[in-house]
C-alpha positions in Angstrom: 30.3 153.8 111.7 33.1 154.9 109.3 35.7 152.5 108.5 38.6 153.5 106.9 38.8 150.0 105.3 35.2 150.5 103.7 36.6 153.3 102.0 39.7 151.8 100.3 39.9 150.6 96.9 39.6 146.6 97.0 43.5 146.3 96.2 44.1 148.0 98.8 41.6 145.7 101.3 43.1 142.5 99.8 39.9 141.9 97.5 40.7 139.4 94.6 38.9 138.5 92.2 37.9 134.7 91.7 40.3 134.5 88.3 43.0 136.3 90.7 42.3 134.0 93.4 42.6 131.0 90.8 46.0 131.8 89.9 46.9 132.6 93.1 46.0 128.6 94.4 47.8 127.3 91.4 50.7 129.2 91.8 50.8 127.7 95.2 50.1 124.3 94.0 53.0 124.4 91.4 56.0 123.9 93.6 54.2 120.6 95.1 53.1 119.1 92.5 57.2 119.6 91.4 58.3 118.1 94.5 56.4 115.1 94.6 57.0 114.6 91.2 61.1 114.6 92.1 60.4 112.6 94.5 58.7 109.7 92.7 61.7 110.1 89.9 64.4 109.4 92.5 62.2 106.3 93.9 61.9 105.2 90.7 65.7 105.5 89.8 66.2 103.4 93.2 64.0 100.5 92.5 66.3 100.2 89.2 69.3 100.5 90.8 68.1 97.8 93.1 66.8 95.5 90.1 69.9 95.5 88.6 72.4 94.9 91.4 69.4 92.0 92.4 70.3 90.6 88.7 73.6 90.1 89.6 75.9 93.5 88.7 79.4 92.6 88.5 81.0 95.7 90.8 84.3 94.6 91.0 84.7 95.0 87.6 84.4 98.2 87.9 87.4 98.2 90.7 89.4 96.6 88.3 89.1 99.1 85.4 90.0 101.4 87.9 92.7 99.5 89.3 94.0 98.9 85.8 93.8 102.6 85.0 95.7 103.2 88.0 98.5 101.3 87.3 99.1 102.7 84.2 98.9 105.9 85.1 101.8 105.3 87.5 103.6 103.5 84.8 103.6 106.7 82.6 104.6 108.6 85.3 107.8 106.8 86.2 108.7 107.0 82.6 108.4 110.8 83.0 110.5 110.4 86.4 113.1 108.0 84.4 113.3 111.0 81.7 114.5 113.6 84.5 116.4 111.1 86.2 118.8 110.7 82.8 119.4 114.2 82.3 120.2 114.6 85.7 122.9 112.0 85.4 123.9 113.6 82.2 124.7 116.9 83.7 126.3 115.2 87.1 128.3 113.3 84.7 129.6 116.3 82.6 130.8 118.1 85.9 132.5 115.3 87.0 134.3 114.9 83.6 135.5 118.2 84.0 137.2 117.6 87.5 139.4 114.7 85.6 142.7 115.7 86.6 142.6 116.0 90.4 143.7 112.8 91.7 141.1 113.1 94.6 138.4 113.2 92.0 139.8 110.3 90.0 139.8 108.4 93.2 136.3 109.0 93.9 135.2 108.7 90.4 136.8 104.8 91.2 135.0 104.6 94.2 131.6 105.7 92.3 132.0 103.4 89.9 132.7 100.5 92.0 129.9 101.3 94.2 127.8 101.6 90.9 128.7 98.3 89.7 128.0 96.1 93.2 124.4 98.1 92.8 123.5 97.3 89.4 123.8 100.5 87.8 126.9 99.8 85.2 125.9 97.0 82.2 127.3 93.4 82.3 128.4 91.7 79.6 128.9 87.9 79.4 127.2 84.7 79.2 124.2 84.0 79.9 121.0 82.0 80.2 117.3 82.7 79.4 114.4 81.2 80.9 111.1 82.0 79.2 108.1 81.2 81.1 104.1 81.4 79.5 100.8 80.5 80.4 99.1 77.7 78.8 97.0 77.8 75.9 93.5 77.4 76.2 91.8 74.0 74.2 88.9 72.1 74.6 90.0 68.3 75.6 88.2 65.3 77.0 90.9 64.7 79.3 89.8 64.5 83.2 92.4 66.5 84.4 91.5 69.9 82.3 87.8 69.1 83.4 89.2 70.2 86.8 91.3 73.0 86.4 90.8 77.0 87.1 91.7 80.3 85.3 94.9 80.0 88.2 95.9 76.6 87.2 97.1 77.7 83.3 98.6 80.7 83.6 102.1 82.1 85.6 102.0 83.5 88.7 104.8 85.5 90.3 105.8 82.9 92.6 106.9 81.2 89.3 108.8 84.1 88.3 110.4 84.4 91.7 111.4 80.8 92.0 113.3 81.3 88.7 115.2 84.6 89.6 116.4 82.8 93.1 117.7 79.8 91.6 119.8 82.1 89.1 121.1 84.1 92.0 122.0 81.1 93.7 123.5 79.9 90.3 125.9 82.5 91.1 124.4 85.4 88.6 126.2 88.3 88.1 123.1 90.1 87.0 119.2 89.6 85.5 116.5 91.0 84.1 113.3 90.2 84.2 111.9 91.3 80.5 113.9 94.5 79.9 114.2 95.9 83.6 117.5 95.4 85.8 116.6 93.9 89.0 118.7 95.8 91.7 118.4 94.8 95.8 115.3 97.1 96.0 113.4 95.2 92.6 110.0 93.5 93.8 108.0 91.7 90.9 104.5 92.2 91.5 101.5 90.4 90.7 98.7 92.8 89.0 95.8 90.4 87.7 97.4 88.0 85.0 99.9 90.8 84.5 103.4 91.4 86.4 104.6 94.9 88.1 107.9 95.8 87.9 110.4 99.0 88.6 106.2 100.9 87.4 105.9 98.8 84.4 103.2 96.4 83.0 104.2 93.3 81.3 102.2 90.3 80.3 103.7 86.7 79.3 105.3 85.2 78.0 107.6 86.4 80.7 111.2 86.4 79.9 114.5 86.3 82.4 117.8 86.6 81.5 121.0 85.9 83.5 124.5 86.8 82.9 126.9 84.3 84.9 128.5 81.3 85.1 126.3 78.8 83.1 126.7 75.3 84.5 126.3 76.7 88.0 123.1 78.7 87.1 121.5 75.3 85.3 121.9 73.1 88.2 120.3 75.6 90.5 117.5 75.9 88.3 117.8 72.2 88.2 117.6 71.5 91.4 115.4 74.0 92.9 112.2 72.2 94.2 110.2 75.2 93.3 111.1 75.3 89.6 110.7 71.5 89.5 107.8 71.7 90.6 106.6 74.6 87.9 108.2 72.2 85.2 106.1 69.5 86.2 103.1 71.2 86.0 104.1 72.8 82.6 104.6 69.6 81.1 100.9 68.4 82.7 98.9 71.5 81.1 101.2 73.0 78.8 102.5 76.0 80.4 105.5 77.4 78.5 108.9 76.9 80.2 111.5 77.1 77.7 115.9 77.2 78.5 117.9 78.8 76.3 122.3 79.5 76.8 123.6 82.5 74.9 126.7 82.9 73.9 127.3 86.3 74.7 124.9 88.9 76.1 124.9 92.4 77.6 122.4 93.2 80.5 121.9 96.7 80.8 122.5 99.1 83.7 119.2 100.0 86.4 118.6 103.7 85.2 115.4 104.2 87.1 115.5 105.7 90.7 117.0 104.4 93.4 115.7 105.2 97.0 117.8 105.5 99.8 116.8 104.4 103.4 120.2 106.4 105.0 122.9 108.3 103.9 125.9 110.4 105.4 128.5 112.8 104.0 131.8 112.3 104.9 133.3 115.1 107.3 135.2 116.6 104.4 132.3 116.7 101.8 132.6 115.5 98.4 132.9 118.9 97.2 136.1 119.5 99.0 137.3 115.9 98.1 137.3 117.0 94.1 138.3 121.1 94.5 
């Protein structure tokens, strides 16, 4: 019987010829041999990620690069924040210069700068005292007690820092900062590894706080304050660095970073009508 198929050319009827049909299976082999070799290459790369995490991988040191490169990003960008801030005091400060002679504005401008003053943001200028604090230095000693001690018992910790700065304000200080940063009601010094966080800013010891005020007042507080005693103490058993020193005359600088503000309300008037 005729078949229409008997009378095709073999491409047409599918006919292949064994080298055709060779390349044919390995072209259809290719893509597994591929896979399976992926796949061994990402079982490999697991067992090693395993061996090494089994040998002990520190991770967290990883977290604290990061945390470190964190914080120092933020620290740039509240110096770019402190930048703006300034010239937006300039300009502020130009237009009120320019309202001088209304009596209304001169009374606000004494307002301003009392309110200014009680929140740190005019400098101060008097005696002072300065308390240096520093962690201890490391040595190698027979003593029993140094056999004992941690990385946390040598070096300052911000409860040190804060025990100082109360004892000063209860001194009766008119104003401190803690290396060069004003501390204002908002200022919280913050404990960042071995280093201390302040207003965005990194330090590392020795740590050094400065009060303007009355100066026998301010001793006997730091005197007297168990907390400090205590820090004393201990500096004198290891060798931390506590170190008192009365100046003469200083000046502590005005708080020229940002200041945030939980409420606020405009007088009925509004300060614009108050200096037009």
């Amino acid at each position: 019987m005729w078949s229409p198929a008997c009378h095709m050319p073999r491409e047409s009827r599918g006919y292949r010829s064994p080298m055709e049909a060779g390349r044919t299976l390995r072209s259809r082999l290719r893509p597994a041999v591929l896979v399976s070799a992926l796949v061994f290459a990402l079982a490999g790369l697991m067992f090693a990620a395993s061996a090494s995490t089994s040998r002990g991988t520190d991770l967290r040191a990883e977290r604290a690069t990061q945390l470190r490169d964190l914080v120092r990003q933020e620290a740039e960008r509240v110096e770019r924040l402190e930048a703006s801030v300034n010239a937006r005091q300039a300009s502020v400060e130009d237009f009120t210069e320019g309202r001088a002679g209304n009596p209304a504005a001169v009374q606000v401008r004494r307002d301003l700068e009392a309110t200014r003053a009680a929140a740190g943001l005019t400098p101060v200028t008097g005696r002072a005292l300065r308390v240096t604090l520093d962690d201890a230095p490391l040595r190698e000693t027979d003593d029993p007690l140094w056999q004992t001690l941690t990385p946390n018992d040598v070096i300052v910790h911000q409860s040190d820092v804060d025990a100082v700065i109360n004892a000063l304000w209860r001194g009766g200080a008119e104003a401190i900062t803690v290396m060069d940063q004003r501390l204002i009601s908002t200022s919280s010094v913050q404990c960042v590894g071995n280093t201390l966080l302040l207003h965005g800013r990194v330090y590392s010891p020795p740590y050094v706080i400065t009060a303007v005020g009355p100066i026998k007042q301010m001793r006997t507080s730091l005197w007297d304050d168990p907390a400090v005693a205590d820090y004393r103490a201990w500096a004198q058993a290891v060798g931390l660095g506590y170190e008192l020193v009365r100046l003469p005359e200083h000046t502590i600088p005005a708080y020229e970073g940002p200041v945030a503000v939980e409420a606020a309300t405009v007088p009925a008037s509004g300060l614009a009508a108050a200096i037009d």
